[in-house]
N, CA, C and O atoms as a CHARMM CRD file, in Angstrom:
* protein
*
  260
    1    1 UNK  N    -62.98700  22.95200  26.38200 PROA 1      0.00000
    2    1 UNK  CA   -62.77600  24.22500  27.04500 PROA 1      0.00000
    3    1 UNK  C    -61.42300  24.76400  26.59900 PROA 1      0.00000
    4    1 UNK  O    -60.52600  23.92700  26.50200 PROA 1      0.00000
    5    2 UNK  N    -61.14900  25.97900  26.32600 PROA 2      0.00000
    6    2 UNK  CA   -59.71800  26.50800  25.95000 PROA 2      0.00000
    7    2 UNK  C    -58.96400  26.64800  27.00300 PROA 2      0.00000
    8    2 UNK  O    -59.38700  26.49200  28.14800 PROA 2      0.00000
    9    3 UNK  N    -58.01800  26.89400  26.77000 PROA 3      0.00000
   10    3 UNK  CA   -57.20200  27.20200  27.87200 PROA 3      0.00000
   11    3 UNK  C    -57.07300  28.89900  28.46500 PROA 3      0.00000
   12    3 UNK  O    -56.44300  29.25200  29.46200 PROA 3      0.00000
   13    4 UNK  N    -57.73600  29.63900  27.68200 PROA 4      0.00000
   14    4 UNK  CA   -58.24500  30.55900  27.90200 PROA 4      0.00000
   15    4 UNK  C    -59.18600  30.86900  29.33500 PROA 4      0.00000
   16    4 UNK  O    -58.93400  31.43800  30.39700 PROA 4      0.00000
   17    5 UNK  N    -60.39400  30.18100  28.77300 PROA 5      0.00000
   18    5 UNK  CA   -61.67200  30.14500  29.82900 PROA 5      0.00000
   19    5 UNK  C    -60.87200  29.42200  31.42600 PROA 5      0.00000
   20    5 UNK  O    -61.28000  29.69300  32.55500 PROA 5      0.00000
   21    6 UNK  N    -59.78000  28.55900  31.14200 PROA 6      0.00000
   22    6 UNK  CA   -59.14600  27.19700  32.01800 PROA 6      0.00000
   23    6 UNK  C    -58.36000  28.75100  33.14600 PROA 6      0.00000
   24    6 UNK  O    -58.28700  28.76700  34.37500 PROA 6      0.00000
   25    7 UNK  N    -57.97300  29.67200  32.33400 PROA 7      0.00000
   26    7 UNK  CA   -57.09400  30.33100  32.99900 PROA 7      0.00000
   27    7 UNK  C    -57.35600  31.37100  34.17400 PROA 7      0.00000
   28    7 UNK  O    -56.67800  31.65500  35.16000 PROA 7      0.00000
   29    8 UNK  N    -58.97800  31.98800  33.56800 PROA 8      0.00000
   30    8 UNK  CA   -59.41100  33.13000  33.71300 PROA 8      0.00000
   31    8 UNK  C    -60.37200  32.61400  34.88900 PROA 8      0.00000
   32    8 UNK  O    -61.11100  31.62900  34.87500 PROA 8      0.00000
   33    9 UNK  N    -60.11300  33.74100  36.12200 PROA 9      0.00000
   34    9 UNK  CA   -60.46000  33.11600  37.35500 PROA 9      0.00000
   35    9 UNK  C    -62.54700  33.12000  37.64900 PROA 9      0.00000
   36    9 UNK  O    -63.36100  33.98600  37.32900 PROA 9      0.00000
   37   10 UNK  N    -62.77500  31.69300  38.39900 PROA 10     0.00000
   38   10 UNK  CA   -63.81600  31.53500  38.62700 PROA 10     0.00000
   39   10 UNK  C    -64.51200  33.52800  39.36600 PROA 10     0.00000
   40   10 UNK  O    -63.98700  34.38900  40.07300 PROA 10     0.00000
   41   11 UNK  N    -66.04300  33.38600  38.57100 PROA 11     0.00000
   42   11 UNK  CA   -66.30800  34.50800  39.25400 PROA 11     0.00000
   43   11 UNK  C    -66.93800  34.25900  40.57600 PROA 11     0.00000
   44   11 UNK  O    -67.13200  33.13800  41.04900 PROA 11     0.00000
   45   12 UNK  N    -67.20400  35.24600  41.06400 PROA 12     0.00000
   46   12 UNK  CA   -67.67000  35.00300  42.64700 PROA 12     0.00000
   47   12 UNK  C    -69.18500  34.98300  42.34200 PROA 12     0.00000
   48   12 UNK  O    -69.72200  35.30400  41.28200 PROA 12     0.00000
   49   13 UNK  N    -69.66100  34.62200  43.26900 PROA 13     0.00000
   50   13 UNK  CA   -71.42100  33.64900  43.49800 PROA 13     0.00000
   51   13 UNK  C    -71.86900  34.84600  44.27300 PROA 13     0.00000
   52   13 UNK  O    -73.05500  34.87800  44.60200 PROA 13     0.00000
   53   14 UNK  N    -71.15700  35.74100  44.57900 PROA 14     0.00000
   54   14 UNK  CA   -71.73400  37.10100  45.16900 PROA 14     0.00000
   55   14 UNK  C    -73.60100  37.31100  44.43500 PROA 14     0.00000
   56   14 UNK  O    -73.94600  37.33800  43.25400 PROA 14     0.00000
   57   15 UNK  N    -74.25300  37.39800  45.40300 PROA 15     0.00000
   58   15 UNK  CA   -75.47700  38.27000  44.57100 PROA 15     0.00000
   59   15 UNK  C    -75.99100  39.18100  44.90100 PROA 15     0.00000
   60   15 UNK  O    -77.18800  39.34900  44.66700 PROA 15     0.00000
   61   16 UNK  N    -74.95200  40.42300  45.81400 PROA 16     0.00000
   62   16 UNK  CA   -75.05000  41.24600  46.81400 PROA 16     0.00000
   63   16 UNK  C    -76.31400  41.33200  47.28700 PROA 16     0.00000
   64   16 UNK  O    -77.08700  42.27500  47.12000 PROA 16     0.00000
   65   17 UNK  N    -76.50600  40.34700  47.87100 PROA 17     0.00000
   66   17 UNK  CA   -77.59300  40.15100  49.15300 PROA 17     0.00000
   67   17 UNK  C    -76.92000  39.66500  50.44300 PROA 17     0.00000
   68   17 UNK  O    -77.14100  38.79200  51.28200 PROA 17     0.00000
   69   18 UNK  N    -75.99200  40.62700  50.22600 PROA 18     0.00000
   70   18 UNK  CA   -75.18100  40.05200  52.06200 PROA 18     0.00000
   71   18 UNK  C    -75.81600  40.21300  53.17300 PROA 18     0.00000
   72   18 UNK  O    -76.10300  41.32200  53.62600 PROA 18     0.00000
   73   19 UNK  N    -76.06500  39.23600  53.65900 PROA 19     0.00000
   74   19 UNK  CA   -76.51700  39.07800  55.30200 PROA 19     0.00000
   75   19 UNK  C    -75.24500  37.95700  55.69500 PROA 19     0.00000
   76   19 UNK  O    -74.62300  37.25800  54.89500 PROA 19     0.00000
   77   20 UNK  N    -75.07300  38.02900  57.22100 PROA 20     0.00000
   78   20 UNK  CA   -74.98000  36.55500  57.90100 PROA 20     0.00000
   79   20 UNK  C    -75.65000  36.13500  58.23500 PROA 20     0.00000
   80   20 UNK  O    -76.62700  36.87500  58.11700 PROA 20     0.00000
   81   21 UNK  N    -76.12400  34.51700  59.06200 PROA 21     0.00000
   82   21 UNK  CA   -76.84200  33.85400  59.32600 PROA 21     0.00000
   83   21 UNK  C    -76.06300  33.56300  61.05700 PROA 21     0.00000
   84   21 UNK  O    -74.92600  33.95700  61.31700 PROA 21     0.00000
   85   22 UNK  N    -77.02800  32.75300  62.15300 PROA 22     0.00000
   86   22 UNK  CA   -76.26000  32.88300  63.35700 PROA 22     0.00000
   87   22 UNK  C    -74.82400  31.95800  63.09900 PROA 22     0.00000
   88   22 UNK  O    -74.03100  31.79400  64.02700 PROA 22     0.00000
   89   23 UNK  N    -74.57500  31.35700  61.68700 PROA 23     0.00000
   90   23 UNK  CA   -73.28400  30.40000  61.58200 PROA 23     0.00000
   91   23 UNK  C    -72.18100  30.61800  60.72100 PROA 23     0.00000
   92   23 UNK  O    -71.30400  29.78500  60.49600 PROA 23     0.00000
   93   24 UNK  N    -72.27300  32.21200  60.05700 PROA 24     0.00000
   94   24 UNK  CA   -71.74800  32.97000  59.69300 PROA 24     0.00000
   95   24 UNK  C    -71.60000  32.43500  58.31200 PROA 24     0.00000
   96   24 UNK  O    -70.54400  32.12600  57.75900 PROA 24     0.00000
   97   25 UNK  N    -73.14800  32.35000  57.70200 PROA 25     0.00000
   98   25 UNK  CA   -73.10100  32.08900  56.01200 PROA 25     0.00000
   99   25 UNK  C    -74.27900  33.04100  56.00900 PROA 25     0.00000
  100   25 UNK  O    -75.25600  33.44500  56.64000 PROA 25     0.00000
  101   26 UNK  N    -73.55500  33.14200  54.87600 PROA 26     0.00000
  102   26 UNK  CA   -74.27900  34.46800  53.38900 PROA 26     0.00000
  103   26 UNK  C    -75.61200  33.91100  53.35500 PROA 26     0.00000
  104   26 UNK  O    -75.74200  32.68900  53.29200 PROA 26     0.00000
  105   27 UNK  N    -76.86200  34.86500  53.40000 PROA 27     0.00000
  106   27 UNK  CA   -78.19500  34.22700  53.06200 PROA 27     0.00000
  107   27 UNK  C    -77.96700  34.19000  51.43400 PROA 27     0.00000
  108   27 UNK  O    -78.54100  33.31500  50.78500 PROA 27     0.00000
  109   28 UNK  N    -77.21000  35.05300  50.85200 PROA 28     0.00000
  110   28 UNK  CA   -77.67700  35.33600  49.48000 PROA 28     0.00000
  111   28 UNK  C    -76.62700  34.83100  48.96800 PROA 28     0.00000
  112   28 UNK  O    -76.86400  35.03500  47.77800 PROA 28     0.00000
  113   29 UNK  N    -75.47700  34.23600  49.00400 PROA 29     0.00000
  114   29 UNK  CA   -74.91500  33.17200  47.87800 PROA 29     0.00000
  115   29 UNK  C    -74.56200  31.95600  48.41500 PROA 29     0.00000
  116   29 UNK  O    -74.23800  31.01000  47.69700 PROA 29     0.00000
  117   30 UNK  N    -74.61200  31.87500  50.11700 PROA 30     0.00000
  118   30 UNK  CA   -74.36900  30.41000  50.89500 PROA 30     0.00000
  119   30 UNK  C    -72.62700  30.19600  51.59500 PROA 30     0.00000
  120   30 UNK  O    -72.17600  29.39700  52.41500 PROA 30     0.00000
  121   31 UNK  N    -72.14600  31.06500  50.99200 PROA 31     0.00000
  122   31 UNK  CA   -70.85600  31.10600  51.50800 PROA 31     0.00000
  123   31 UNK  C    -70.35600  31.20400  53.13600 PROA 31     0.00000
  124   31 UNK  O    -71.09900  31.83100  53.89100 PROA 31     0.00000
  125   32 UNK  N    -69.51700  30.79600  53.51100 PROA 32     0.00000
  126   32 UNK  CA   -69.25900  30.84800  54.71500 PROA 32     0.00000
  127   32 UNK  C    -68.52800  31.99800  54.88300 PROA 32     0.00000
  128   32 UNK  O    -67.78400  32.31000  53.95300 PROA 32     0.00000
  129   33 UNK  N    -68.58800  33.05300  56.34500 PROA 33     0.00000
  130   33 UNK  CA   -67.76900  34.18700  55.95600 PROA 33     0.00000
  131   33 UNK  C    -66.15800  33.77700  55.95000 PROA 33     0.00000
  132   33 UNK  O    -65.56300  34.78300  55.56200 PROA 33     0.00000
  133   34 UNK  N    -65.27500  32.78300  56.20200 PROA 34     0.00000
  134   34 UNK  CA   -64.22100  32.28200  55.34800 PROA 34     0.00000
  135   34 UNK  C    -64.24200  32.61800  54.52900 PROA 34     0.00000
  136   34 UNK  O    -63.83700  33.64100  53.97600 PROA 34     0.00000
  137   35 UNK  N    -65.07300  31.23100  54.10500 PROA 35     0.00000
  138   35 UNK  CA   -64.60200  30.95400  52.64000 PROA 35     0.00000
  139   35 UNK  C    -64.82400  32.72400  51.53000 PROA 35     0.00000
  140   35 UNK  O    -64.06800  33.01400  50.60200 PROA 35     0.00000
  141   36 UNK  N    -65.91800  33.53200  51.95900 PROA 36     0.00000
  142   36 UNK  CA   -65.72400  34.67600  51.15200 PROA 36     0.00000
  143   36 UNK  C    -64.02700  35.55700  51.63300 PROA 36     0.00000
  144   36 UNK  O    -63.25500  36.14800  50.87900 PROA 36     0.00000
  145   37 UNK  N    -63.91700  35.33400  53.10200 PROA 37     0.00000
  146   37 UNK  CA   -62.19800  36.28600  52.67200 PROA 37     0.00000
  147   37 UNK  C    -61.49500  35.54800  52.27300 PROA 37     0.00000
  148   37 UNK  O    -60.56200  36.18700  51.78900 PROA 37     0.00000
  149   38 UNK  N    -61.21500  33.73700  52.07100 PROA 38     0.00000
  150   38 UNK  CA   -60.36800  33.09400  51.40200 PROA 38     0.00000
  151   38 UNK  C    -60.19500  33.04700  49.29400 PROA 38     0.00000
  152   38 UNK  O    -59.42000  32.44200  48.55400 PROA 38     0.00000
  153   39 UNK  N    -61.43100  34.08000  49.01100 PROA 39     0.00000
  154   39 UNK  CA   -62.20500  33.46100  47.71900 PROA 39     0.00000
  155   39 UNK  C    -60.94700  34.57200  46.75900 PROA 39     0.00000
  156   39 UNK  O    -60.56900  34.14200  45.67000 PROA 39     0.00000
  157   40 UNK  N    -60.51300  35.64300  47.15100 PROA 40     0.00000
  158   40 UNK  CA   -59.91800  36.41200  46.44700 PROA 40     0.00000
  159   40 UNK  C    -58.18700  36.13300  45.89500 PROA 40     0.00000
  160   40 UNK  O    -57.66900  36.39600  44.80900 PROA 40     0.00000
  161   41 UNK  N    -57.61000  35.51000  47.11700 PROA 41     0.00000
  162   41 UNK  CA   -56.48600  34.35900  46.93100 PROA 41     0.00000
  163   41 UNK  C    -56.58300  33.15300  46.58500 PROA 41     0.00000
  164   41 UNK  O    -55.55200  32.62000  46.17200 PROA 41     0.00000
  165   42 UNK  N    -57.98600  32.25700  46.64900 PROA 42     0.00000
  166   42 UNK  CA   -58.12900  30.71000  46.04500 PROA 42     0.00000
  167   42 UNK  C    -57.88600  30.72700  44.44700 PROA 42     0.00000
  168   42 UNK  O    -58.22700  31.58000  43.62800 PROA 42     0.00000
  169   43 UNK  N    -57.29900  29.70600  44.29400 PROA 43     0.00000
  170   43 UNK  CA   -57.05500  29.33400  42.80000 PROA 43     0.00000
  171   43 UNK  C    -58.68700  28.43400  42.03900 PROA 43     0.00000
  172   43 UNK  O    -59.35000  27.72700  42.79800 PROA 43     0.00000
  173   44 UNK  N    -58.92200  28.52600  41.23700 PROA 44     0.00000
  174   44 UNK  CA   -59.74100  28.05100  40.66300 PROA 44     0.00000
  175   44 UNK  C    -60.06100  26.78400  41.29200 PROA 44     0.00000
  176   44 UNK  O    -61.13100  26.59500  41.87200 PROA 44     0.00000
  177   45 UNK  N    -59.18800  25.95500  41.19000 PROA 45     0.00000
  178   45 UNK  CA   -60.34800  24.24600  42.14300 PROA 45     0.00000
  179   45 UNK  C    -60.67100  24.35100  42.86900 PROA 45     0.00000
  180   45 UNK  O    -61.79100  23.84800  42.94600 PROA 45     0.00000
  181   46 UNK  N    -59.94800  25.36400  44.74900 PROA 46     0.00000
  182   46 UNK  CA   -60.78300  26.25000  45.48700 PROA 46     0.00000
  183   46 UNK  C    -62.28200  26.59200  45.26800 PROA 46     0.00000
  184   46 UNK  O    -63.33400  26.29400  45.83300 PROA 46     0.00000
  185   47 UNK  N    -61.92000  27.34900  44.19900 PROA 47     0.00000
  186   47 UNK  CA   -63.13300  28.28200  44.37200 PROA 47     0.00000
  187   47 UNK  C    -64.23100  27.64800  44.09500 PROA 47     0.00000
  188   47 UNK  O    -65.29100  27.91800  44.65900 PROA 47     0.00000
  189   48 UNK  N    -64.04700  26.28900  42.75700 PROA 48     0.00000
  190   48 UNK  CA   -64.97600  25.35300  42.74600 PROA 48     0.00000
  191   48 UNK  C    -65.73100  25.14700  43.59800 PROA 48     0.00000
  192   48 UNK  O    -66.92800  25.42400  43.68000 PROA 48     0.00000
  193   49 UNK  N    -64.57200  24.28200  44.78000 PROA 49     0.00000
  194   49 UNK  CA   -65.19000  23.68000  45.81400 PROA 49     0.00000
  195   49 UNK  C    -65.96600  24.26100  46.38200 PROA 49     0.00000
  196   49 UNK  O    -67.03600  23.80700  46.78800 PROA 49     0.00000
  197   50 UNK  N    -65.40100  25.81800  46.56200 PROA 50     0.00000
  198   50 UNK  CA   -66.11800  26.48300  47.60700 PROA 50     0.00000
  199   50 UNK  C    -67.76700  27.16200  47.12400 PROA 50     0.00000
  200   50 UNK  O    -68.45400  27.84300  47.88500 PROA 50     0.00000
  201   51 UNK  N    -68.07100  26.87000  46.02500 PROA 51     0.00000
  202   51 UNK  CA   -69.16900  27.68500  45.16600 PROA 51     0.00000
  203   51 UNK  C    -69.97400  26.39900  45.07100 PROA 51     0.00000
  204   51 UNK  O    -71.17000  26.59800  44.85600 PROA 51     0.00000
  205   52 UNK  N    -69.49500  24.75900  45.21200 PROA 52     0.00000
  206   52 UNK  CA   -70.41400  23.91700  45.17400 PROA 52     0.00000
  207   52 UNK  C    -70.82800  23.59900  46.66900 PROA 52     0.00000
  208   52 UNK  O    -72.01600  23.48200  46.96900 PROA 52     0.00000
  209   53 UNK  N    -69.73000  23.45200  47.67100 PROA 53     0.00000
  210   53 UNK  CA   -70.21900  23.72500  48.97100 PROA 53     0.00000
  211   53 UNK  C    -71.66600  25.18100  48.97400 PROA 53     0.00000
  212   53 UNK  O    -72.88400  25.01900  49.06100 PROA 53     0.00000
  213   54 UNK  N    -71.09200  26.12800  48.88000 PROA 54     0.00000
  214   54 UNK  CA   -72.31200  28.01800  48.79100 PROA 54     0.00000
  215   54 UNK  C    -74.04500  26.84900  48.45400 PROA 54     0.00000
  216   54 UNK  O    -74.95400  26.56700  49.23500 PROA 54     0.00000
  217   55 UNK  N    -73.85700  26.51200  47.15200 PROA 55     0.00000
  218   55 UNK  CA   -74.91200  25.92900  46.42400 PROA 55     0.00000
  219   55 UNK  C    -75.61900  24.94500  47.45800 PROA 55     0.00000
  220   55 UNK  O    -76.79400  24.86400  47.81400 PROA 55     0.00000
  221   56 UNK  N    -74.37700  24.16000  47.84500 PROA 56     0.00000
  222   56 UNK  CA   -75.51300  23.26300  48.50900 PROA 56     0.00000
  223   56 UNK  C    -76.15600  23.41300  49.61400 PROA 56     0.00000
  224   56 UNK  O    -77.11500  22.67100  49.82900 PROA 56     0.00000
  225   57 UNK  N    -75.65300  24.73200  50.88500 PROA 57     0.00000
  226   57 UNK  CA   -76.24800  25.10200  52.10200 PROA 57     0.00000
  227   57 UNK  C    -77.30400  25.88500  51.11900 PROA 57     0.00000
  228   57 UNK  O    -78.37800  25.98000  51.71300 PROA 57     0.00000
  229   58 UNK  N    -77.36200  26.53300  49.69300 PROA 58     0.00000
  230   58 UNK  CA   -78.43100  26.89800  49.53100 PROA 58     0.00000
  231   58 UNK  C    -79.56300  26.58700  49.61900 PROA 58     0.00000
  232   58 UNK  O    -80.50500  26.97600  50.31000 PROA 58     0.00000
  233   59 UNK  N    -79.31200  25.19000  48.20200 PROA 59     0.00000
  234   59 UNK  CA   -80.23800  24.08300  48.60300 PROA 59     0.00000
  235   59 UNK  C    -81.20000  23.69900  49.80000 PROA 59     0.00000
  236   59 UNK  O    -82.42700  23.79600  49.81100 PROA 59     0.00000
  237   60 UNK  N    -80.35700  23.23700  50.81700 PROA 60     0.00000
  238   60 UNK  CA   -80.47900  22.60300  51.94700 PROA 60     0.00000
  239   60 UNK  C    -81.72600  23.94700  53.00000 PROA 60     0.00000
  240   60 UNK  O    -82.61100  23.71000  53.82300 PROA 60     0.00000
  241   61 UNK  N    -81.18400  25.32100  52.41800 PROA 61     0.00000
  242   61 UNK  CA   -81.93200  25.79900  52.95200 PROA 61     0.00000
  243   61 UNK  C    -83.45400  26.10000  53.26400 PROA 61     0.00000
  244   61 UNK  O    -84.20900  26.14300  54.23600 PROA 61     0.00000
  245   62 UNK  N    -83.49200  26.35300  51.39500 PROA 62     0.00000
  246   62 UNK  CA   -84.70200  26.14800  50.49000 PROA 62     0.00000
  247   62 UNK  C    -85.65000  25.25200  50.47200 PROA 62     0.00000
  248   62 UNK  O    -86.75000  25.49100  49.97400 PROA 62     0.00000
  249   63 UNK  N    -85.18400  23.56500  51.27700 PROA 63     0.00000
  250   63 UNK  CA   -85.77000  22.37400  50.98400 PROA 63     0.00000
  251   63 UNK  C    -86.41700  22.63100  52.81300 PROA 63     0.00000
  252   63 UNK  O    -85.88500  23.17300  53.78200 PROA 63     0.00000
  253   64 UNK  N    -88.08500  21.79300  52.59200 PROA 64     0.00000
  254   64 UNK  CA   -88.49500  21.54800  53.89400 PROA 64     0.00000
  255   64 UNK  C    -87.83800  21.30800  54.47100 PROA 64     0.00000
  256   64 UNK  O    -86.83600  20.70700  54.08200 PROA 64     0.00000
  257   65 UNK  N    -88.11700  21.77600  56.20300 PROA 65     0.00000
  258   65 UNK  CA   -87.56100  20.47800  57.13800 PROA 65     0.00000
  259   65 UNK  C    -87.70500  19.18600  57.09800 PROA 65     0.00000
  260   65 UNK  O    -87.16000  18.47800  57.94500 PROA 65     0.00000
């Protein structure tokens, strides 16, 4: 990876399908409404975290009970 790509900030998981849910996550990228007002000041390992956390309430959603 260059240090280029290393520098240039993670994009957002936005897929403007904003809803909340009754626990205040995004139906359409999984985010918590935090973590979306924290996402514009997080530094890249942040935002990691916070886009593999989004992914996995996706998951979790998607999968049977």
């Amino acid at each position: 990876m260059s240090s280029d790509s290393a520098d240039r900030p993670l994009e957002s998981p936005c897929r403007r399908q904003c809803c909340l849910d009754e626990h205040d996550q995004c139906l359409g990228c999984g985010r918590t409404l935090q973590e979306i007002l924290d996402w514009g000041a997080a530094d890249n390992a942040r935002r990691r975290q916070i886009a593999a956390a989004a992914e996995q309430r996706l998951r979790q959603r998607r999968s049977p009970p």
